[in-house]
DOMARMAR-817542 format. One line per 8 residues: for each residue z, y, x of N, C-alpha, C. Coordinates in steps of 0.1 Angstrom, whole numbers, plus 5000, padded with zeros to 4 digits. Example, Ala and Ser with C-alpha at 12.3 -4.5 7.8 and 13.67 -1.06 7.14 Angstrom:
<rs>
5078,4943,5132,5078,4955,5123,5078,4967,5132  5071,4978,5128,5071,4989,5137,5079,5000,5129
</rs>
This chain:
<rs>
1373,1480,6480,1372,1484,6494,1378,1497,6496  1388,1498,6490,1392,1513,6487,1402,1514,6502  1409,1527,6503,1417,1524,6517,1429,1520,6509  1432,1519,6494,1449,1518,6494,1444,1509,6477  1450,1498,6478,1454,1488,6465,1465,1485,6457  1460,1489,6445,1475,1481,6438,1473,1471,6433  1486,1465,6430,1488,1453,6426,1482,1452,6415  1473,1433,6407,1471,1434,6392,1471,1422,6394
1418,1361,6356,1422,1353,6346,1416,1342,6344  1421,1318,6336,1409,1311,6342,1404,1307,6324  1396,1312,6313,1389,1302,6305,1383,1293,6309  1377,1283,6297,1367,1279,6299,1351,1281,6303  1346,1276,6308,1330,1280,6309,1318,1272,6303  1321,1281,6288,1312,1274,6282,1298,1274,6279  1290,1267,6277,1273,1265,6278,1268,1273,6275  1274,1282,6268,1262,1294,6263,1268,1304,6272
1281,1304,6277,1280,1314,6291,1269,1315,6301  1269,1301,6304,1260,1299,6316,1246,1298,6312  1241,1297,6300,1232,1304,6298,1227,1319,6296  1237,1322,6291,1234,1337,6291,1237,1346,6307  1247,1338,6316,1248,1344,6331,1231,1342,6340  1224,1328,6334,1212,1325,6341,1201,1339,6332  1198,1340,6321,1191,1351,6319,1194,1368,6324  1206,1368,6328,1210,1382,6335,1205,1383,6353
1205,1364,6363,1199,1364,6375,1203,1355,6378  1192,1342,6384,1191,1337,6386,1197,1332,6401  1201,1318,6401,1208,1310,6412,1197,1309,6423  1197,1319,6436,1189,1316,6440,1189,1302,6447  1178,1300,6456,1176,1285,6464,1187,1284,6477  1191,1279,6475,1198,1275,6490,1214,1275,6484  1215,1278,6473,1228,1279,6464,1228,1275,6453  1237,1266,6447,1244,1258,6437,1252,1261,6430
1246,1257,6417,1262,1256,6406,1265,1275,6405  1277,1272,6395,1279,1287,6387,1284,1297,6400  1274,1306,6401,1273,1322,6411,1286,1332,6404  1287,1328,6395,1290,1343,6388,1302,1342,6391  1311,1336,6393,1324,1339,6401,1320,1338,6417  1326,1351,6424,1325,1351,6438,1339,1359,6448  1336,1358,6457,1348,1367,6466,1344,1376,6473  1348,1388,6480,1346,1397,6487,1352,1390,6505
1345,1392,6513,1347,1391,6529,1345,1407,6534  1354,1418,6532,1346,1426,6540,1347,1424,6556  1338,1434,6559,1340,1441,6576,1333,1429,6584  1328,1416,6578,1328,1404,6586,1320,1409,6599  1313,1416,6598,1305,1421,6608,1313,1420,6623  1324,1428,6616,1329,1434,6631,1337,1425,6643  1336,1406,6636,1346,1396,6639,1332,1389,6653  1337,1380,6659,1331,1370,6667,1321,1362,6659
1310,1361,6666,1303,1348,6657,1308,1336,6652  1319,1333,6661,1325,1317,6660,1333,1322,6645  1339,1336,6644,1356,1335,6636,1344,1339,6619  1333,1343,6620,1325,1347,6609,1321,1334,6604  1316,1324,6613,1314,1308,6608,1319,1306,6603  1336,1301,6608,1350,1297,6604,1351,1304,6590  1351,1316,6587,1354,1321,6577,1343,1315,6566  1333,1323,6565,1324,1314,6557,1320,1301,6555
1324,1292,6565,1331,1276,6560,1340,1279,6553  1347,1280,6556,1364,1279,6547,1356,1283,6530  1350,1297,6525,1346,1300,6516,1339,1286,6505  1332,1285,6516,1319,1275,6510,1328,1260,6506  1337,1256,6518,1346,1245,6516,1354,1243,6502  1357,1255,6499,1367,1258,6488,1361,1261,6473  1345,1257,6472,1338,1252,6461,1330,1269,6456  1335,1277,6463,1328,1293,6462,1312,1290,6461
1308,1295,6455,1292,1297,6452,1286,1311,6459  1292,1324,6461,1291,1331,6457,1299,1343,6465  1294,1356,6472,1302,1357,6485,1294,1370,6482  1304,1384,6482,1298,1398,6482,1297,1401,6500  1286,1401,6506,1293,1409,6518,1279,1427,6521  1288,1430,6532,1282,1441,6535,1271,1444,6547  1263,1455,6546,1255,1458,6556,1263,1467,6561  1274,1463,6569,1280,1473,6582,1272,1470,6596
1273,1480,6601,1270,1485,6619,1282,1475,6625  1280,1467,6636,1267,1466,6641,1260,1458,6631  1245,1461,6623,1236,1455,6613,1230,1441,6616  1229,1442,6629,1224,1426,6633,1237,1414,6629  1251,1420,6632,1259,1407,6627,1262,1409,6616  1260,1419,6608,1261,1417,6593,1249,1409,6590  1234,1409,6598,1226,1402,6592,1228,1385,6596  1232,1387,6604,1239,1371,6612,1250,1367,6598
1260,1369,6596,1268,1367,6587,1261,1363,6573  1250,1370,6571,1245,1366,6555,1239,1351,6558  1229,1352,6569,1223,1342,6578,1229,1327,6576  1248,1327,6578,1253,1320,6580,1257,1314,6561  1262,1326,6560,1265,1325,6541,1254,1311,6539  1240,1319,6539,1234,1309,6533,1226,1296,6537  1234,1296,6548,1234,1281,6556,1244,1272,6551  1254,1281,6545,1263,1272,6538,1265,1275,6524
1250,1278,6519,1247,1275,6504,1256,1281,6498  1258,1296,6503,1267,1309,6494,1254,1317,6488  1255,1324,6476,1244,1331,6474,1251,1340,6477  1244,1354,6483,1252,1365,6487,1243,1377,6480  1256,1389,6474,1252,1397,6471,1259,1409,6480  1246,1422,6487,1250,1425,6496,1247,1443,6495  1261,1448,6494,1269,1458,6493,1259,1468,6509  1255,1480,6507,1252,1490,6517,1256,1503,6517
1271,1504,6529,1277,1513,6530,1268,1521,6532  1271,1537,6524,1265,1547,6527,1271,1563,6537  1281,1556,6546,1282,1563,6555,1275,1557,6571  1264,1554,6570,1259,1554,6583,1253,1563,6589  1252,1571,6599,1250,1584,6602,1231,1580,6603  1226,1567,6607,1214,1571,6607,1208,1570,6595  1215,1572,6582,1207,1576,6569,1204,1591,6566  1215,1600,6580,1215,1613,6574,1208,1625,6590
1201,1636,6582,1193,1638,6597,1205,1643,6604  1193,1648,6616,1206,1647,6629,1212,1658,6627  1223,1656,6630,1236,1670,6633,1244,1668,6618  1243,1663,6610,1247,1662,6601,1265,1658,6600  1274,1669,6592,1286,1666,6599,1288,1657,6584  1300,1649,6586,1305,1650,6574,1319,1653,6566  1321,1652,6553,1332,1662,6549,1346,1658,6553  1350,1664,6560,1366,1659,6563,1376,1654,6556
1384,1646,6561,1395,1638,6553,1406,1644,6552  1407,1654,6558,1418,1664,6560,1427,1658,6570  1428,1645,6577,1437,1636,6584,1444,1628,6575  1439,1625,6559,1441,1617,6549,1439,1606,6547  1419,1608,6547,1412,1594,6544,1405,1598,6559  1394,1587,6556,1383,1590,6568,1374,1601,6561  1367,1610,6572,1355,1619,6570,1346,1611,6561  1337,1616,6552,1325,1611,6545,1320,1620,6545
1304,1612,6546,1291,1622,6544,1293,1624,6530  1282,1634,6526,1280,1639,6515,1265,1632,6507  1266,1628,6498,1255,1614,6491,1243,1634,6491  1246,1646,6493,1233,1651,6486,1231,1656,6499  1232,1650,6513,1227,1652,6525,1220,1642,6530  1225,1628,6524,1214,1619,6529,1198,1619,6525  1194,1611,6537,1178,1616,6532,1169,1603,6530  1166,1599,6519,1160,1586,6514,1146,1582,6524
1141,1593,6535,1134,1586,6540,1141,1580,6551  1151,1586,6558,1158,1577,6568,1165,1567,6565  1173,1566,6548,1180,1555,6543,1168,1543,6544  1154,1546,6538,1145,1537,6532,1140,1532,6554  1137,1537,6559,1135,1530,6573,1143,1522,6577  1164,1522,6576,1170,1515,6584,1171,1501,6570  1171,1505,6559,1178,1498,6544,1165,1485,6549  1152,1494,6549,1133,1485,6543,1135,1473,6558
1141,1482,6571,1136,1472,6580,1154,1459,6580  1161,1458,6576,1175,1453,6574,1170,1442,6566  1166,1445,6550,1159,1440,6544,1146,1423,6547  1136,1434,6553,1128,1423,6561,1133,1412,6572  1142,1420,6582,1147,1410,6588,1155,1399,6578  1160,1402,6566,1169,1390,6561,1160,1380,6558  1148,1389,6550,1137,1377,6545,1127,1371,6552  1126,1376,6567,1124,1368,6577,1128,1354,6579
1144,1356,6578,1151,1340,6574,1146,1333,6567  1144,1338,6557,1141,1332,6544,1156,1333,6535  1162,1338,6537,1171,1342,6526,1167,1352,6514  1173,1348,6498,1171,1354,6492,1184,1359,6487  1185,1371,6482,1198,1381,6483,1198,1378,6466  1210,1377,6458,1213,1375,6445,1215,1389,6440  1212,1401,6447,1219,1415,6443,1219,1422,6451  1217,1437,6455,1217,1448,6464,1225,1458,6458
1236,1459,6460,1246,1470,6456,1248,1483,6467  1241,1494,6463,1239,1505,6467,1249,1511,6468  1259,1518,6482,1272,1527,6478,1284,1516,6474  1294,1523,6475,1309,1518,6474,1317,1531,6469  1323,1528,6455,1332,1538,6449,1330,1551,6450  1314,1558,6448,1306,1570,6451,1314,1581,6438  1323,1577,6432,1330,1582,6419,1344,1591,6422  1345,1585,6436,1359,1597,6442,1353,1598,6460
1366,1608,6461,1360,1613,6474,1363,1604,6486  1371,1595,6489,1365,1584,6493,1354,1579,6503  1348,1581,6491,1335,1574,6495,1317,1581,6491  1324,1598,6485,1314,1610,6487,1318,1621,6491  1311,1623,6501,1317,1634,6505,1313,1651,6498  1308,1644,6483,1302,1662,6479,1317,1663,6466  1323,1650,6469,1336,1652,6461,1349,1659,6473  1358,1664,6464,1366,1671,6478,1379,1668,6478
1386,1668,6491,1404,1666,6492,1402,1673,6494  1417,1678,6484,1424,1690,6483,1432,1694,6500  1431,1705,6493,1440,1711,6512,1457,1698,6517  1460,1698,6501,1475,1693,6504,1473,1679,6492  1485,1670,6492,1482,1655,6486,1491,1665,6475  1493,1654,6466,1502,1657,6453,1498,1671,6448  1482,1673,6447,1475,1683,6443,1467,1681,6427  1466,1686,6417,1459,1685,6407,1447,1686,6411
1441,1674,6407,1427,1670,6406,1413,1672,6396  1406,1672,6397,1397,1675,6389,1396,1664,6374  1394,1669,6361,1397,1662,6354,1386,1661,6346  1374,1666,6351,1361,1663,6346,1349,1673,6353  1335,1669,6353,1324,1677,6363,1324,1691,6364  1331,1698,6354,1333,1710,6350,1347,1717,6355  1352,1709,6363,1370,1707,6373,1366,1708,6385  1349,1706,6384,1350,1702,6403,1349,1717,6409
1354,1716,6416,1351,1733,6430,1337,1733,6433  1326,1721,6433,1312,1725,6438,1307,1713,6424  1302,1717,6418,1298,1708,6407,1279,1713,6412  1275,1716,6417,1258,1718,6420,1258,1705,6428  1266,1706,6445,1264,1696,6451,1267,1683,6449  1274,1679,6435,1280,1666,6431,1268,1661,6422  1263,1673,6418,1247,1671,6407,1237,1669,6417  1232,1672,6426,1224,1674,6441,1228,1658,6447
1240,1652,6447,1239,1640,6451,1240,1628,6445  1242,1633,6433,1237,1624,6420,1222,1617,6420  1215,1630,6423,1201,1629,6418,1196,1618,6434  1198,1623,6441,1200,1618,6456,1200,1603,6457  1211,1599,6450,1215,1584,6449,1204,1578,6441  1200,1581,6432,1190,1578,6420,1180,1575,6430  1173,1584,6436,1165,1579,6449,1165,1569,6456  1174,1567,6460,1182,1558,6469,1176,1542,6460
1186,1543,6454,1181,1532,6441,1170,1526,6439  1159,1535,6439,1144,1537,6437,1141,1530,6451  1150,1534,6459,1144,1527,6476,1141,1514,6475  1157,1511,6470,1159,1500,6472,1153,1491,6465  1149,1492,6454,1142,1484,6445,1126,1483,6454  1118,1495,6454,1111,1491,6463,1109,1486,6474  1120,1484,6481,1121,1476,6491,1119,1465,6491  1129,1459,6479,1129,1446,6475,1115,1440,6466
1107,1449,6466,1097,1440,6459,1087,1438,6471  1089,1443,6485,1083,1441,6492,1084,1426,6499  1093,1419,6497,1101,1407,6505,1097,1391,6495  1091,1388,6500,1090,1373,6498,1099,1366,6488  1117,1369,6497,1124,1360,6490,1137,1361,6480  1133,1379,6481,1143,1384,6474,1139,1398,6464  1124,1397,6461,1116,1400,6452,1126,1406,6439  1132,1389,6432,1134,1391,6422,1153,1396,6420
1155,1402,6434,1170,1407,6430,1173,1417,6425  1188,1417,6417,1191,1425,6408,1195,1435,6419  1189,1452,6412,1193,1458,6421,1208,1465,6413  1221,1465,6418,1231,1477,6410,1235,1484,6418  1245,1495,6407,1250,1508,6415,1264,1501,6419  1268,1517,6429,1279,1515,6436,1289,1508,6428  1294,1500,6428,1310,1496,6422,1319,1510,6420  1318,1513,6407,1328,1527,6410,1343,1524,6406
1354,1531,6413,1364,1530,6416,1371,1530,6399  1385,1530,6398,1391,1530,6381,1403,1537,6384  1403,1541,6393,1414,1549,6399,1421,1562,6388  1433,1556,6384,1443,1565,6375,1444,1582,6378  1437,1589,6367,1444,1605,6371,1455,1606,6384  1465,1600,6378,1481,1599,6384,1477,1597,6394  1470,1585,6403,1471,1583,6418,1460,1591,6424  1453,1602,6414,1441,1609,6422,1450,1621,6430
1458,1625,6417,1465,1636,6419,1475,1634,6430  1479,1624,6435,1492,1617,6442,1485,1622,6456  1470,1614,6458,1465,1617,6469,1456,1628,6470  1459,1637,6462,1448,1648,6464,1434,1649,6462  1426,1640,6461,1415,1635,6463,1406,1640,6448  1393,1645,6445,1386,1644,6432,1382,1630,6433  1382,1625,6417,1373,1614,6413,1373,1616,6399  1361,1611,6398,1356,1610,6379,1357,1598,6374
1355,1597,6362,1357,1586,6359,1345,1574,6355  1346,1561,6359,1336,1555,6356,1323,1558,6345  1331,1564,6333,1321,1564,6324,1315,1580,6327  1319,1590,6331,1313,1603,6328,1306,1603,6340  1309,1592,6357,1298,1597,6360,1287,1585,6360  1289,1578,6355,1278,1569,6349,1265,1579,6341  1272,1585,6333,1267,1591,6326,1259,1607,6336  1262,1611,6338,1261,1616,6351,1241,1615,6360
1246,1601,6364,1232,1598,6370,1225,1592,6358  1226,1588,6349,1215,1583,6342,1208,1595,6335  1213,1608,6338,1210,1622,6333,1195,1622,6340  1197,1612,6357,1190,1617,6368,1177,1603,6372  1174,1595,6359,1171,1585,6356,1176,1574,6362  1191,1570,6361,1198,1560,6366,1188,1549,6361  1188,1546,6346,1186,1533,6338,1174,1529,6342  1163,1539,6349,1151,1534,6352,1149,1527,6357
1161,1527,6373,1160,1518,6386,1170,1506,6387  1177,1506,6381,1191,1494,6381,1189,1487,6375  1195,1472,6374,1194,1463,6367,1214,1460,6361  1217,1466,6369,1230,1467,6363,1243,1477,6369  1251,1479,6362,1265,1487,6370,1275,1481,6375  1278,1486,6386,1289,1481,6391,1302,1491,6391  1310,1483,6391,1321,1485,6383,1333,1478,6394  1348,1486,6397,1358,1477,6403,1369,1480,6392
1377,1471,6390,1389,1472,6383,1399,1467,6392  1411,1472,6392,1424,1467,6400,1432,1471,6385  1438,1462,6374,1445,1469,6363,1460,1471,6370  1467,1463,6378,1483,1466,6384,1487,1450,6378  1498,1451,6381,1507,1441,6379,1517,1448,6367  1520,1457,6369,1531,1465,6363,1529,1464,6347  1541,1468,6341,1537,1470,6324,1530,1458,6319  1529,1464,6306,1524,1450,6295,1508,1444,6297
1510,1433,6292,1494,1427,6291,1487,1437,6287  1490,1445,6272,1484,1447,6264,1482,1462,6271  1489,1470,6285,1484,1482,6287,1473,1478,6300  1476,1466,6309,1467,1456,6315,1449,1454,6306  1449,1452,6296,1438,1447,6289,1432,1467,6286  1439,1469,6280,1435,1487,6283,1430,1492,6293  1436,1495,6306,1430,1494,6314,1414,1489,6315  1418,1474,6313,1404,1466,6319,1391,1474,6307
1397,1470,6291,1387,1474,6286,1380,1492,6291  1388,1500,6292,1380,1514,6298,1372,1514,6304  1377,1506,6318,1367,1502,6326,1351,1497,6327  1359,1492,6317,1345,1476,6311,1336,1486,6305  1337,1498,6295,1334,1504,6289,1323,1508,6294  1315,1507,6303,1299,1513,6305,1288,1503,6304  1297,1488,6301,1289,1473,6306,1282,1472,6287  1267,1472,6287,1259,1470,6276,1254,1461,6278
1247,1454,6271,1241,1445,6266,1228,1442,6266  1216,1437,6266,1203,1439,6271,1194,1438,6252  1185,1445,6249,1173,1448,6264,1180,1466,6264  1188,1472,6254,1189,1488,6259,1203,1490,6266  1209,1484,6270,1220,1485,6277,1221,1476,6291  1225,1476,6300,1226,1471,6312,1240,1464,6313  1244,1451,6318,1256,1446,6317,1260,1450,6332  1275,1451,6337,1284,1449,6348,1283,1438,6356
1284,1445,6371,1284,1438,6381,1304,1440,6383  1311,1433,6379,1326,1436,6390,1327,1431,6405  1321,1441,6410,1319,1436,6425,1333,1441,6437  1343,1440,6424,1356,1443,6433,1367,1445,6421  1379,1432,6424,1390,1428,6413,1401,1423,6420  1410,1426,6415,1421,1419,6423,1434,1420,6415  1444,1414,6424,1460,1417,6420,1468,1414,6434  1481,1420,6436,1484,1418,6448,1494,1409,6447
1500,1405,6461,1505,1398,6459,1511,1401,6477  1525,1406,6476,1530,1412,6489,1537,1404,6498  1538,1389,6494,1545,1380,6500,1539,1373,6511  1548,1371,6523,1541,1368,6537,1547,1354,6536  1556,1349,6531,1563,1336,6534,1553,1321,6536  1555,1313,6538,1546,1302,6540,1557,1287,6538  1555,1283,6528,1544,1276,6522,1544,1288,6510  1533,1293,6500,1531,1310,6495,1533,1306,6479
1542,1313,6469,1547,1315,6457,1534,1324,6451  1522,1319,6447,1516,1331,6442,1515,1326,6424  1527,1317,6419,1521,1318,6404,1520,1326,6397  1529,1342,6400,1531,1352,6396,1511,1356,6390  1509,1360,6405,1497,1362,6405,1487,1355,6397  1487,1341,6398,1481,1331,6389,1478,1337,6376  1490,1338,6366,1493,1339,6355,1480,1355,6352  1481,1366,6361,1478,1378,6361,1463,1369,6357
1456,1367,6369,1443,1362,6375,1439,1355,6363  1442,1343,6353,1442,1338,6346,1436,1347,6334  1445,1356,6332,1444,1367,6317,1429,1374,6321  1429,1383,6334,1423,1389,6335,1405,1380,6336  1407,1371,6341,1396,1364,6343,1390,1359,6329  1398,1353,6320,1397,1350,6308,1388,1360,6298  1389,1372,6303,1382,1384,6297,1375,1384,6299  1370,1387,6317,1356,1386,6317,1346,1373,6312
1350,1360,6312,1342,1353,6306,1338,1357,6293  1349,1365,6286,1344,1363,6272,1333,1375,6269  1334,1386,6279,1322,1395,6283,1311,1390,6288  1316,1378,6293,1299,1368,6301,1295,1361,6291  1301,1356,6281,1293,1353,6268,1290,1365,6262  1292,1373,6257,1286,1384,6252,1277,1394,6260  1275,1389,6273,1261,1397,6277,1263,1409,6286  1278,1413,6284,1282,1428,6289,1287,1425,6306
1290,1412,6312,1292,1410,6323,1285,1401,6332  1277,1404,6342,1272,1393,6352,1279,1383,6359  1289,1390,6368,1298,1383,6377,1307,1395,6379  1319,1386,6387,1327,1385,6390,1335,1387,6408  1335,1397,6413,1336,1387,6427,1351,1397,6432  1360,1383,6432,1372,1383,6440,1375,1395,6451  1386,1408,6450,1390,1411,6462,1402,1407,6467  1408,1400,6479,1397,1396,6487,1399,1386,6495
1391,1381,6503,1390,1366,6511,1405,1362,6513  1410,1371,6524,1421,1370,6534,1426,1379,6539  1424,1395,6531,1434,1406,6538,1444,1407,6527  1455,1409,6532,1464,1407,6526,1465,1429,6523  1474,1428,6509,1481,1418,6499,1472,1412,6490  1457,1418,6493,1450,1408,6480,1442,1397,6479  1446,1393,6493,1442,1383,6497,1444,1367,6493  1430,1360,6493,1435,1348,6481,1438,1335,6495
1435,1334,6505,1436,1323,6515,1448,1326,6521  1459,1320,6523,1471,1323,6527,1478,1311,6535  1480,1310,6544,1490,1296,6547,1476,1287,6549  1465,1288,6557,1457,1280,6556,1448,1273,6548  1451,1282,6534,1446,1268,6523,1447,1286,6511  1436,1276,6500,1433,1289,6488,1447,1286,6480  1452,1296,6481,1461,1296,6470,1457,1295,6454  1467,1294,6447,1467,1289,6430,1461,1299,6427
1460,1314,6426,1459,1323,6421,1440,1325,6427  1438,1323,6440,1424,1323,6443,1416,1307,6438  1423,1293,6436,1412,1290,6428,1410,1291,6420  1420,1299,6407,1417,1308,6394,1411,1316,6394  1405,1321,6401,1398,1336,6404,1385,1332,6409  1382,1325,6418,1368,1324,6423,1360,1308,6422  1369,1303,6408,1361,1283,6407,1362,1291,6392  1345,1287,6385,1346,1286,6371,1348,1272,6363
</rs>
């Protein structure tokens, strides 16, 4: 869900996978068959009722189990959208942006994008009683439906500035970046909103034990971004890296309140398999194993694929999707990964529905 993407697998699914994906969380009711591959729809919120149906048919038509979407404003058709998901027997795991201004008290500015990115609040300004009023009552309305949520993913890419604002753009792009907590210009307030998120966490878990039908969902952290030194520096922007600031909040009792990490990988298209699988494993590198380690949520994966032509050439892509996917299975038999979920539906370039119909490369990606 980043503002800028680069370009970047199918095994088998075998029995002890899916056993070991069922002891990590359970297929809720109203949803079928293997969850753990899914796709990303963002922004659905912002579409017509009619074109949010249409879309989530098409998902569900195309053998998807399994559908990340978000709590965007306006919140009622984000909750309409889940609504619909699981009318058509998607289990949805559901992502809560944390730039909503009514998580943070009033007057609250947030940190400027310099005319780069968008402005972001700063995670050590929000205030867990206002987050826990809009998150607790969002919540109940779902389970009012009777929907039960497969996952609550707190935050999006809270690991660069992005998507916190106690991380900072630089005055100018093609700026050296910070190269570790001890790099940053304000390292108190990045510690201050560490601890902050951990709260947050804690909300949310309590929230969910309040709800009927979604009691037993996995709560994880933000999907943090994998973003290369090189393109930090390119765009100015601080970000850390998945493992140090993993490490980071669990300083601030991460492991207490999560049931797992989330994690995005985009490896590229570019270069060898073998600097491809590099990549991935770095990445992968914070996903443990139970009962003292927590496995990976990849709640955001992709490869691009920049062609508009119709009828659509995506074997290229295939071939990528295939490798990479292949991996994580073999981490979903060993415990270190939950799921999977496709970016994305239909925004192009990483978009898997093209010409009407799921391309080769998207039923590699999102059918186990």
């Amino acid at each position: 869900m980043r503002w800028f993407r680069r370009s970047i697998g199918a095994g088998v699914c075998l029995a002890v996978a899916a056993v070991l994906a069922a002891a990590i969380f359970a297929t809720p009711s109203g949803a079928s068959g293997d969850t753990r591959f899914g796709v990303n729809r963002v922004n659905i919120a912002w579409l017509p009722a009619t074109e949010r149906e249409t879309i989530l048919a098409s998902i569900a038509n195309n053998g998807i189990k399994s559908v990340r979407l978000s709590l965007t404003k306006p919140i009622d058709a984000s909750i309409d959208a889940i609504r619909v998901a699981h009318e058509k027997g998607l289990a949805v795991l559901l992502e809560i942006p944390l730039n909503n201004p009514a998580f943070f008290p009033a007057g609250t500015k947030p940190r400027s994008g310099r005319g780069r990115i968008w402005d972001m609040y700063r995670l050590s300004d929000i205030s867990p009683d206002l987050f826990r009023s809009t998150v607790g009552d969002a919540l109940g309305k779902i389970d009012q439906l009777g929907i039960p949520l497969i996952a609550v993913e707190t935050g999006n890419e809270i690991n660069w500035g992005a998507y916190n604002g106690d991380l900072e753009v630089k005055a100018k792009a093609k700026t050296k970046t910070a190269r570790s907590l001890k790099d940053l210009g304000d390292p108190q307030s990045v510690e201050r909103g560490a601890a902050n998120y951990v709260l947050l966490l804690n909300v949310v878990r309590q929230q969910l034990a309040t709800t009927k039908h979604s009691a037993s969902a996995k709560v994880i952290t933000a999907g943090l971004s994998d973003i290369p030194v090189a393109d930090a520096d390119r765009r100015g922007i601080d970000s850390i890296d998945p493992s140090t600031f993993t490490s980071l909040l669990q300083k601030h009792g991460l492991d207490d309140v999560v049931d797992g990490y989330g994690i995005h990988i985009y490896p590229g298209s570019g270069g060898s398999s073998t600097t491809r699988e590099q990549h991935m494993d770095q990445a992968l590198s914070i996903c443990g194993t139970r009962p003292d380690g927590k496995p990976c949520w990849i709640t955001e994966w992709g490869f691009a694929n920049n062609s508009t032509s119709c009828p659509g050439d995506d074997s290229s892509r295939e071939r990528l999707v295939r490798s990479a996917k292949s991996r994580f299975e073999e981490l979903m038999q060993a415990g270190r990964v939950a799921a999977a979920y496709y970016f994305n539906w239909d925004a192009t370039p990483y978009g898997v529905w093209r010409c009407g119909a799921l391309s080769s490369a998207g039923r590699m990606a999102v059918t186990p």
